[in-house]
SEVEX-951688 format. One record per residue (C-alpha): y, x, z; residue in one letter. Coordinates in steps of 0.001 Angstrom, whole numbers, padded with zeros to 6 digits, always signed. Layout:
<pts>
YXZA;...
</pts>
This chain:
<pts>
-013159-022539-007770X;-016236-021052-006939X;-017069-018456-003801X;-019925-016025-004496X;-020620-013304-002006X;-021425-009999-002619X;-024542-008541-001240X;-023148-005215+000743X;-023036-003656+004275X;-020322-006580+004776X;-020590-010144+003105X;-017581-010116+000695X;-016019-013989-000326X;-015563-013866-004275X;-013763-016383-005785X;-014376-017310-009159X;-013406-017047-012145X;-012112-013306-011598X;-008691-012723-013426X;-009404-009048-014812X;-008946-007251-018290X;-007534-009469-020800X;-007933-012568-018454X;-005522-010901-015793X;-002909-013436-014298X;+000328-013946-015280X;+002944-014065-012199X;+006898-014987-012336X;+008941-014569-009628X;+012167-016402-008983X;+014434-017231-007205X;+018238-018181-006041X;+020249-015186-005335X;+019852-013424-001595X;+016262-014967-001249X;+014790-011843-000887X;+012647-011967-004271X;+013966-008124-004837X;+012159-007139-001526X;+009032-009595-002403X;+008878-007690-005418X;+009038-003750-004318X;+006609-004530-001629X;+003891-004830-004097X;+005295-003345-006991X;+003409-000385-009155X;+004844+003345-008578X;+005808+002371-012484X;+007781-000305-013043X;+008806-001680-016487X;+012525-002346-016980X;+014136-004473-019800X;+016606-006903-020856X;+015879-010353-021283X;+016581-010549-025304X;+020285-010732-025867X;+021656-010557-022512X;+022675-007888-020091X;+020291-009852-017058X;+017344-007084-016370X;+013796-008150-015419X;+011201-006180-013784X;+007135-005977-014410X;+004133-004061-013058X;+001202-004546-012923X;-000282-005500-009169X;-004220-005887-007636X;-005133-009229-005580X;-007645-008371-004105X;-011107-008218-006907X;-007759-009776-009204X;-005270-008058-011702X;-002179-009327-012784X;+000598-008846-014128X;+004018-009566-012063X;+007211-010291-013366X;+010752-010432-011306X;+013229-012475-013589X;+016985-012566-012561X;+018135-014787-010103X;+018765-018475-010686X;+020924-021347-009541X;+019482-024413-011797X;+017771-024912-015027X;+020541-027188-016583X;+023029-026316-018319X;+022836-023094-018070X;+024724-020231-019481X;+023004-017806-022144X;+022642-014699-019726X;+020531-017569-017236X;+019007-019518-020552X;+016620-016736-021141X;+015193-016816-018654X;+014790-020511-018529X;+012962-019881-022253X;+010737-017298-020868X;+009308-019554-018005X;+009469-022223-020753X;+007223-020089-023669X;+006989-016405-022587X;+006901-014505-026226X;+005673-017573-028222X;+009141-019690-029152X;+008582-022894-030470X;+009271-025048-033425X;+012699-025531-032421X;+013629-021942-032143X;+012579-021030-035955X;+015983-021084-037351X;+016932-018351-034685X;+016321-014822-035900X;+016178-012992-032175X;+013194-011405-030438X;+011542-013584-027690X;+013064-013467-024248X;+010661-011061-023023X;+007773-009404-024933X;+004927-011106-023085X;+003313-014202-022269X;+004444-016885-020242X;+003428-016933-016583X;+000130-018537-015554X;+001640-019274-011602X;+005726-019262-010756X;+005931-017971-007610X;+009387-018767-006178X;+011382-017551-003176X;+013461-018910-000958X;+015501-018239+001889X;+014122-020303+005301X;+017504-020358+006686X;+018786-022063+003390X;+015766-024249+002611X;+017700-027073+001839X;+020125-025684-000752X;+016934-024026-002483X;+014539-026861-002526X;+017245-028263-005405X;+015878-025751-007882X;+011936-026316-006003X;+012352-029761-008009X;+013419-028836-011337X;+011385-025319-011602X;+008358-028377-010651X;+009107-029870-013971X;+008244-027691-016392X;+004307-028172-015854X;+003054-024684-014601X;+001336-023910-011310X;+003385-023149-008352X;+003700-021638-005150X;+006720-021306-002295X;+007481-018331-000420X;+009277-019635+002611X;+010725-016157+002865X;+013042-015116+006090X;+010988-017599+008955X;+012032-014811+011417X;+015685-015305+010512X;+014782-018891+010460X;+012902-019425+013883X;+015825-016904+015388X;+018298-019641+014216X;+016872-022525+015367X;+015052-023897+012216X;+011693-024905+012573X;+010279-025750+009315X;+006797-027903+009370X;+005376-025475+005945X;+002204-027664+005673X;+004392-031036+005357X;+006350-029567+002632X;+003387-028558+000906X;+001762-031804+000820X;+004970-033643-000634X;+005521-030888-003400X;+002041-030673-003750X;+002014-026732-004021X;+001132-023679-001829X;+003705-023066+000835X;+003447-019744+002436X;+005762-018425+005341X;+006875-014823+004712X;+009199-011744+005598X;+009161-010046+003190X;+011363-007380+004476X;+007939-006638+007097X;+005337-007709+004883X;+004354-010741+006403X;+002436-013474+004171X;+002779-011358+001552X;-000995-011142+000976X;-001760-014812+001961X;+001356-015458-000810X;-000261-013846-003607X;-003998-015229-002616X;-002475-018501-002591X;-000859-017987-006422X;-003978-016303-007630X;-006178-020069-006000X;-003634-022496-007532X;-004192-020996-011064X;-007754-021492-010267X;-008072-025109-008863X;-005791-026090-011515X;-002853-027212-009027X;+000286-028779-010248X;+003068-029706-008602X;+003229-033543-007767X;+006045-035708-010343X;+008789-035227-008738X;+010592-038408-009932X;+014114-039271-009541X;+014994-042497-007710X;+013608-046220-009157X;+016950-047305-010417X;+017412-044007-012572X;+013705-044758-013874X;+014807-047649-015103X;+018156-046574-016179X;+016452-044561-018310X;+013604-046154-019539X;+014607-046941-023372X;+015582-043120-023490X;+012016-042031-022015X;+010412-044338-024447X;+012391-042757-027790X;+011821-039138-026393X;+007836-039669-025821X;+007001-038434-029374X;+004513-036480-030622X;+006561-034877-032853X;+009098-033653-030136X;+006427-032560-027807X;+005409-030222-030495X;+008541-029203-031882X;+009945-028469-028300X;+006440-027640-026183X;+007609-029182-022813X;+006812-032086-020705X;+008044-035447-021982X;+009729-035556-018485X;+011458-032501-018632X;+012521-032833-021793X;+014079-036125-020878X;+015853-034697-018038X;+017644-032102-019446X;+018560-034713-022706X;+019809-037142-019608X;+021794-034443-018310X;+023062-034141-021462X;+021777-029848-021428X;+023347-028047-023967X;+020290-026164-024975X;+018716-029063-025317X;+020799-031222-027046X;+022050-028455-029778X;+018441-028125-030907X;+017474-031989-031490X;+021442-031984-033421X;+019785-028958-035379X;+016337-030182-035752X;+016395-034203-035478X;+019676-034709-036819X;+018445-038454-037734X;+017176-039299-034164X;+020272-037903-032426X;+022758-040730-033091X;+019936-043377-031756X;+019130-041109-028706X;+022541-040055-027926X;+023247-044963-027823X;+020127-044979-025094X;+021591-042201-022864X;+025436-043780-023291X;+023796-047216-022272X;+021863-045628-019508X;+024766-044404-018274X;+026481-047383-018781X;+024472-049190-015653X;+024926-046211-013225X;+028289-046085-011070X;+028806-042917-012004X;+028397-040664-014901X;+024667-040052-015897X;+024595-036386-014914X;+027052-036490-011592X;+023983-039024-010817X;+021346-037348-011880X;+022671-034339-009612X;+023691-036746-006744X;+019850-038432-006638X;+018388-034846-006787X;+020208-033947-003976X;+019791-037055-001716X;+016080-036451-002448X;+016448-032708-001495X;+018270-033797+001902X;+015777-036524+002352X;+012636-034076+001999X;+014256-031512+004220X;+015044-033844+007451X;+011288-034832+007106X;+010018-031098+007346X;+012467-029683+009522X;+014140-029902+012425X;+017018-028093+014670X;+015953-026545+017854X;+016966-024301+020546X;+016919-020209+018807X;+013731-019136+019774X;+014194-017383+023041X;+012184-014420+024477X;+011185-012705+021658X;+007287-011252+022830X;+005978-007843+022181X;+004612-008649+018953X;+008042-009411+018035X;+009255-005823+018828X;+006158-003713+018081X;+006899-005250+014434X;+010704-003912+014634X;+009161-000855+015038X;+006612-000442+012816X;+007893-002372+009885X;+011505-002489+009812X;+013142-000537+006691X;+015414+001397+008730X;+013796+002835+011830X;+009741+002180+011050X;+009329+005295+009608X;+010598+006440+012628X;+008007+004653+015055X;+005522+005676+012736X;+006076+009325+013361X;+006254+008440+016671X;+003087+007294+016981X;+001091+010114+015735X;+003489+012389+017621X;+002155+010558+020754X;-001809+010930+019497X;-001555+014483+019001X;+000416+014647+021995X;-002717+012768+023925X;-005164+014930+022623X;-003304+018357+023474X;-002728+017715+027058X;-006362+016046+027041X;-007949+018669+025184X;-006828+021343+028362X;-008910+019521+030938X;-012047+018342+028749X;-012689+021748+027282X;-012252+023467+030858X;-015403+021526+031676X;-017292+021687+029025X;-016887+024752+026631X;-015058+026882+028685X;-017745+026571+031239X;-021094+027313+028848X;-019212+030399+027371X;-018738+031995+031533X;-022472+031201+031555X;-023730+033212+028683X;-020801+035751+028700X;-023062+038412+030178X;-026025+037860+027762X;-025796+040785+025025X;-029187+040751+023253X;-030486+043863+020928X;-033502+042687+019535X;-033830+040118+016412X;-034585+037115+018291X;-032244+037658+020999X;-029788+037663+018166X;-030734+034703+016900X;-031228+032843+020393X;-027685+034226+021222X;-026134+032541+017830X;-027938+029745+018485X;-025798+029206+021813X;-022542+030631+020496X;-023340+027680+017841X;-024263+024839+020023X;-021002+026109+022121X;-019118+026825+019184X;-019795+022462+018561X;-018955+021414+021995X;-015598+022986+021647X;-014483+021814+019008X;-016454+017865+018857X;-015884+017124+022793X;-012308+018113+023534X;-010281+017031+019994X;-012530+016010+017769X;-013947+013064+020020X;-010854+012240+021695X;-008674+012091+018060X;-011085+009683+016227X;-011038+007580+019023X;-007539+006902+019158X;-007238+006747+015165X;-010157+004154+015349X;-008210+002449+018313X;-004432+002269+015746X;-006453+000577+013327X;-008540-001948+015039X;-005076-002808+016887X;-003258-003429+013248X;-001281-000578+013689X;-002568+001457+010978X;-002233-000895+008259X;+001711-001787+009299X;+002236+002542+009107X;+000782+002159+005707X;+003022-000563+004977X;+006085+001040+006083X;+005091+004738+004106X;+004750+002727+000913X;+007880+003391-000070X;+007668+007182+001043X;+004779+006805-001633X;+006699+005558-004361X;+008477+008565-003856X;+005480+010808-004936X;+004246+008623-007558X;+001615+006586-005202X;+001145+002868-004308X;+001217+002636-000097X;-002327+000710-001058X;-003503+004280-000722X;-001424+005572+002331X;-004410+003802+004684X;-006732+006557+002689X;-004448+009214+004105X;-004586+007907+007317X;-008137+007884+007424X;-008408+011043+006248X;-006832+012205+009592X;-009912+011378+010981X;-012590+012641+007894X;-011646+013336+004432X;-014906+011857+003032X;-014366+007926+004103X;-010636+008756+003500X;-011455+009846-000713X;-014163+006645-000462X;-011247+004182+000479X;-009332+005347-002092X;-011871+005521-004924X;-011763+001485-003641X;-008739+000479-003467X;-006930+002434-006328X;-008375+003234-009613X;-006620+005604-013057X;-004372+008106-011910X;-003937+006636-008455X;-007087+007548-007495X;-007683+010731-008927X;-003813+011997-007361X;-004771+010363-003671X;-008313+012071-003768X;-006777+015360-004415X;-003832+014787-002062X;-006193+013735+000835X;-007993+017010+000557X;-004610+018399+002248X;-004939+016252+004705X;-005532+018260+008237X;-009247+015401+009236X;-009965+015933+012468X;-012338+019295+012085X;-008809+021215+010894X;-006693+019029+013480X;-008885+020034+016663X;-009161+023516+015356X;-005170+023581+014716X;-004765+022157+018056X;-007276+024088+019779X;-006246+027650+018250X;-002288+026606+017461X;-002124+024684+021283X;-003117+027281+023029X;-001218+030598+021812X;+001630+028583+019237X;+002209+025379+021829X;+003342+022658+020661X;+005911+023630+018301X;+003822+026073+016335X;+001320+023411+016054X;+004037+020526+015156X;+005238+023192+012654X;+001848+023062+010867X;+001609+019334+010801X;+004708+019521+009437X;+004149+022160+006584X;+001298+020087+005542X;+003540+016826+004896X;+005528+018741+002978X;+002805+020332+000995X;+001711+017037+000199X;+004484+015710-001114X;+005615+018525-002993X;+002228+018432-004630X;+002701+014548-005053X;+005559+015060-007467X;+003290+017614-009170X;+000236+016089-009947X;+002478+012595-010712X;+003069+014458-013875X;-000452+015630-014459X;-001209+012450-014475X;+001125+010253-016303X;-000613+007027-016371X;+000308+004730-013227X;-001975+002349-011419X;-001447-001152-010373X;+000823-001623-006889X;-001406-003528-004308X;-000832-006643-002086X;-000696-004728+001391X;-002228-007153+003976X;-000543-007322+007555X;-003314-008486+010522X;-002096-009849+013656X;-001962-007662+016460X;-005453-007945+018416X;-006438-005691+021332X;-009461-003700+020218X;-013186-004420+021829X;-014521-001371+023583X;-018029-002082+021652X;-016189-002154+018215X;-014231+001224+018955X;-017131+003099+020118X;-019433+001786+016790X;-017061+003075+014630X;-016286+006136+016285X;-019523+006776+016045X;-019604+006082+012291X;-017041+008570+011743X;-018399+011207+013715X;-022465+010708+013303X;-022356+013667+010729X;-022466+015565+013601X;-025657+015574+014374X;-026890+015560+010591X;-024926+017351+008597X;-022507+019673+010977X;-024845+020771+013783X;-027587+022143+011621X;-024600+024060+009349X;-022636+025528+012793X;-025893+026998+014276X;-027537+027675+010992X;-024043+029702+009813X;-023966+031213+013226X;-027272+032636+012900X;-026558+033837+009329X;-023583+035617+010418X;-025421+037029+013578X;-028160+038489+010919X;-024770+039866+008304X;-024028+042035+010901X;-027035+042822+012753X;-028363+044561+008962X;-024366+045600+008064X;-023936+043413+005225X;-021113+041421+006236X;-018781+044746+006058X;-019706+044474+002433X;-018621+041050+002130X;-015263+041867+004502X;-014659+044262+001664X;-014723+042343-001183X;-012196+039889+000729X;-009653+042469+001827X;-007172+041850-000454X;-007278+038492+000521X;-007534+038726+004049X;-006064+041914+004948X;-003389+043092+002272X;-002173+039019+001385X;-002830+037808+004306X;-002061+040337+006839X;-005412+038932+008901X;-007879+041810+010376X;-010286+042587+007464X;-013914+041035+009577X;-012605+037320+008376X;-013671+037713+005413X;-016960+036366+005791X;-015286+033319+008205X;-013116+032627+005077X;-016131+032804+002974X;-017954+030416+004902X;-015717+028024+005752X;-015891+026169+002900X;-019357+024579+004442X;-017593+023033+007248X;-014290+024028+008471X;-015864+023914+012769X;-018556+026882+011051X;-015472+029148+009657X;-013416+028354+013517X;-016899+029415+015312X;-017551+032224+012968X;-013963+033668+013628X;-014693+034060+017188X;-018428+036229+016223X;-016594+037668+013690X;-013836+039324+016390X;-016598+039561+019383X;-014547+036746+021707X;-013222+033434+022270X;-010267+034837+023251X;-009060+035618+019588X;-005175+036123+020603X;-006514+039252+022150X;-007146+040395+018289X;-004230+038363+016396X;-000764+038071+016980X;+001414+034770+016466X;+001973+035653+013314X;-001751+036062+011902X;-002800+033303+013769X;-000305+031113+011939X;-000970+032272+008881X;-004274+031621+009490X;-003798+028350+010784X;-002496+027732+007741X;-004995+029036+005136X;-007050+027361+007158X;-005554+023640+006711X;-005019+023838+002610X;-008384+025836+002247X;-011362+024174+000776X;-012062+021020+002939X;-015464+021636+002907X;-018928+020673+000634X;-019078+017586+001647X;-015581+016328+000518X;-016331+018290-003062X;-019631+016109-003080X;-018043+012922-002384X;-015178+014211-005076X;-017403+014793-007575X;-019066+011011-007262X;-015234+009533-007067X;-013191+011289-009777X;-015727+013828-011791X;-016553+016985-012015X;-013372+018747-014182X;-011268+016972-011514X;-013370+018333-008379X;-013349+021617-009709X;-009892+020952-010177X;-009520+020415-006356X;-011286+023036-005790X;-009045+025897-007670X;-006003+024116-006450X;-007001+024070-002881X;-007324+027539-002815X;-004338+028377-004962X;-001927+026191-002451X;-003660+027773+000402X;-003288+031999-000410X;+000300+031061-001814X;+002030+029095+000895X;+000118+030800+003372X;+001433+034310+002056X;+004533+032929+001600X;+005278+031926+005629X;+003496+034764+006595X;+006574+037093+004837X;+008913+034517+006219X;+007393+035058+009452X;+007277+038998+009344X;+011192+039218+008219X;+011700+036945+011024X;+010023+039096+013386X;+012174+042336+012697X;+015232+039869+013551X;+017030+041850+016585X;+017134+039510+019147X;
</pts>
């Protein structure tokens, strides 16, 4: 395997060759019954997953395709399985599969049914097993080691394991099987990503699981037999090992030993006198001891990896911050919680920081009315400047900063984890839900992410998606508007709204766009306690636009605005908006042109409301319910330019436009639609 790097803002490890296209990888998963492969499976599964029958049973199996990082492949869940001898027909298949994946071979001509499954035969078996159980499972570890294909073992359940007093030495194991072992919980996503790296490496250093022999004096018990079954001719008729083929013929398989009846009828009588004298020098029956050796050898390698302690005692923080955030039941839960508390944060900050900033420039220019052009101008220059403070110092700021904070901690990427299957729901992959996150801070990054992580229809549904989500412009002007005359129920009532929108419009667009994208290996980091330096730099990354890009449109719109109605002209453009603004809306026929303009940067349309009504006091002009409704127009309107530009250079220009006509759309009808709610509930005698 070879590690390029790829020249970037960050040096990128790329391991080569890449598995893409037509080369993608080829994954089975299996595993005994209650090992958890099920949950393995859904945690990186595609929003699409492709159910069938293994070919002429009633056993289902499950593929999708799933990104490893820069690798694709192509995952299948088989039905679970005790052994691989003797097995019954429903568990045969999918023996075969493993075995020759859609190619049968020689031996099978004579049967006139379909392949097992109608694709290849895995590159990598990845196979699960429960911690607490190792011992019973490692029986299976030995044969599934057989059959000459790569391998790797998810030692799934090590909480359940550590909690009971197992201690399991996972490096030790892997040196004597001579595959990948990889401690997992899969029910929290644990190892899940190091699992799938670790399948994706063994295909490409070539690994193979080390002979896992069966004791010396069943070697030479069998020795004669080994030597008739080591034929050319029977490798290519059957296309297995030599050594598996001789086990299952020792253990006297039916499978096995039908097809050489059918095929070799001539070499069956001599090969049927080896195995009766084989068994003839064995105390017991040849496949009691073939089972009996297997399973001292099993017992054997599990006292020298293992060992029985003391439960592990004191569970630590980490422990229960991970019960929180990633448990099935109650995660969702915690991560509600979590932004509940942010928002919460920034409200009650939000009070104090703008009383000494904003709230203190406006008292100082509240008695400067200018009547000449540049006193105008000078005066929107201020109301612009003020107009950023407000908004930038006391939410903006104070948001990013504590969205930065979650994800430097490893908090953000165990929410995204947990919503993954809230995404399913809506036709996503949770690969993307770390997008929407971001996008709480700036849509822009947040459509960027997703343009990298997802690709087909995933990427063009979570772009337009993240549009709806409130960044932190909309939040601090929600908050800073909603907070002050809704509290915080009118402004939890928004946040709300907005999830729902979403995943209403989720279900939608799912059916837009048919075609599904691959599910994604969600990586869980350790918790670390974020550097003040690193917080700060990328705070600062996320808000630097600022300066560039907002700053110049706030006091540049401000002035414009100023000019409209210093020369009249923004009545005209109120008028062209008022059946928008005044007879949908309900809103006071001047916010027009703030509607108009907002869709340059949503801080411009918040600072032009307040020139537009004369004040900064804009409950003085709007009651609860316009200022809801606005509130709301507000949060599904246009993002702004910059998202359509970064829109247009992620998913084209039919889709941006797209984004465009829907944004609006979603905005003038659901905002319409709670502002009649809102009226009829008004007229409600109390």
């Amino acid at each position: 395997m070879k590690k390029q790097h790829i020249s970037s803002q960050f040096e990128v490890p790329l391991s080569t060759p890449l598995f893409r296209g037509k080369k993608h990888l080829r994954l089975a998963l299996v595993g005994m019954p209650n090992s958890g492969k099920s949950t393995l499976f859904q945690a990186v599964s595609a929003t699409s997953i492709r159910t069938g029958e293994l070919t002429g049973t009633y056993r289902t199996y499950q593929e999708c395709p799933v990104q490893i990082g820069f690798d694709e492949a192509r995952l299948v869940s088989l039905p679970s399985i005790q052994s691989l001898n003797n097995l019954p027909r429903e568990d045969l298949v999918a023996l075969q599969y493993l075995l020759w994946g859609d190619k049968l071979p020689l031996v099978s001509a004579h049967e006139h049914s379909a392949p097992p499954a109608p694709f290849a035969s895995p590159d990598v078996i990845i196979q699960v097993v429960d911690a607490t159980a190792l011992e019973r499972h490692l029986e299976l570890t030995i044969e599934l080691s057989q059959i000459g294909k790569p391998m790797v073992l998810a030692l799934n359940m090590m909480d359940e394991a550590r909690a009971k007093g197992i201690h399991i030495n996972s490096r030790t194991l892997s040196e004597k099987l001579g595959i990948r072992v990889v401690p997992t919980v899969a029910l929290m996503g644990h190892g899940i990503s190091e699992l799938f790296t670790a399948a994706a490496d063994a295909v490409r250093e070539g690994e193979y699981p080390h002979p896992q022999r069966p004791s010396e004096h069943i070697v030479k018990a069998l020795k004669p037999l080994n030597k008739s079954l080591h034929d050319p001719e029977l490798q290519k008729a059957f296309c297995v090992p030599y050594s598996f083929l001789v086990m299952q013929v020792a253990a006297n398989d039916g499978y096995f030993m039908d097809e050489l009846a059918q095929h070799f009828p001539e070499r069956l009588p001599e090969i049927l006198r080896l195995r009766t004298a084989a068994e003839q020098t064995l105390p017991r029956p040849l496949e009691e001891e073939l089972h009996a050796d297997r399973h001292h050898r099993v017992a054997t390698l599990f006292e020298a990896v293992s060992r029985l302690g003391p439960p592990l005692q004191g569970r630590g923080w980490r422990y229960w911050l991970d019960e929180l955030f990633l448990h099935p039941r109650w995660g969702l839960l915690g991560s509600l919680a979590v932004f509940a508390l942010v928002l919460l944060v920034v409200f009650e900050g939000s009070v104090y920081l703008d009383s000494i900033t904003a709230a203190k420039l406006i008292n100082a220019i509240s008695d400067w009315q200018p009547q000449t052009v540049s006193g105008i101008v000078g005066r929107a220059v201020a109301d612009g400047l003020i107009g950023l403070v407000g908004i930038v110092v006391p939410y903006m700021i104070p948001l990013v900063l504590l969205l930065v904070w979650l994800e430097e901690a490893g908090i953000m990427q165990r929410i995204a984890f947990v919503v993954d299957r809230g995404f399913h729901k809506i036709g996503l992959h949770g690969g993307v839900a770390l997008s929407f996150l971001l996008g709480l801070g700036c849509n822009v990054p947040a459509i960027s992410c997703a343009a990298a992580v997802a690709s087909g229809r995933d990427r063009i549904v979570a772009s337009l998606l993240i549009t709806f989500v409130p960044c932190s412009a909309r939040s601090a002007i929600i908050l800073a508007i909603g907070g002050k005359y809704l509290g915080g129920l009118g402004v939890f009532a928004v946040f709300l709204l907005t999830m729902i929108v979403i995943a209403l419009l989720g279900r939608l667009l799912t059916r837009r766009y048919p075609e599904t994208g691959p599910g994604q290996v969600l990586e869980i980091p350790h918790f670390a306690m974020p550097a003040a330096r690193s917080i700060v730099s990328q705070t600062w990354n996320r808000t630097s636009d600022i300066l560039s890009i907002v700053t110049p449109l706030l006091v540049g719109g401000s002035i414009v605005l100023a000019l409209l109605g210093y020369i009249g002209a923004d009545n005209l453009i109120n008028t062209l908006f008022t059946p928008i603004t005044s007879w949908w809306l309900g809103l006071p026929v001047a916010l027009g042109v703030p509607i108009l303009f907002g869709v340059l940067r949503k801080e411009l349309s918040l600072l032009m409301v307040y020139q537009a009504l004369g004040s900064f006091e804009i409950g003085t002009y709007l009651d609860w319910v316009q200022i809801m409704t606005f509130l709301i127009f507000l949060t599904f309107y246009v993002p702004c330019i910059s998202t359509f530009a970064v829109m247009l250079k992620t998913i084209g220009r039919r889709d941006a436009l797209f984004s465009i006509a829907l944004s609006v759309g979603v905005a003038l009808l659901v905002s319409g639609i709670i502002r009649l709610l809102l009226e009829g509930v008004r007229w409600i005698p109390v």
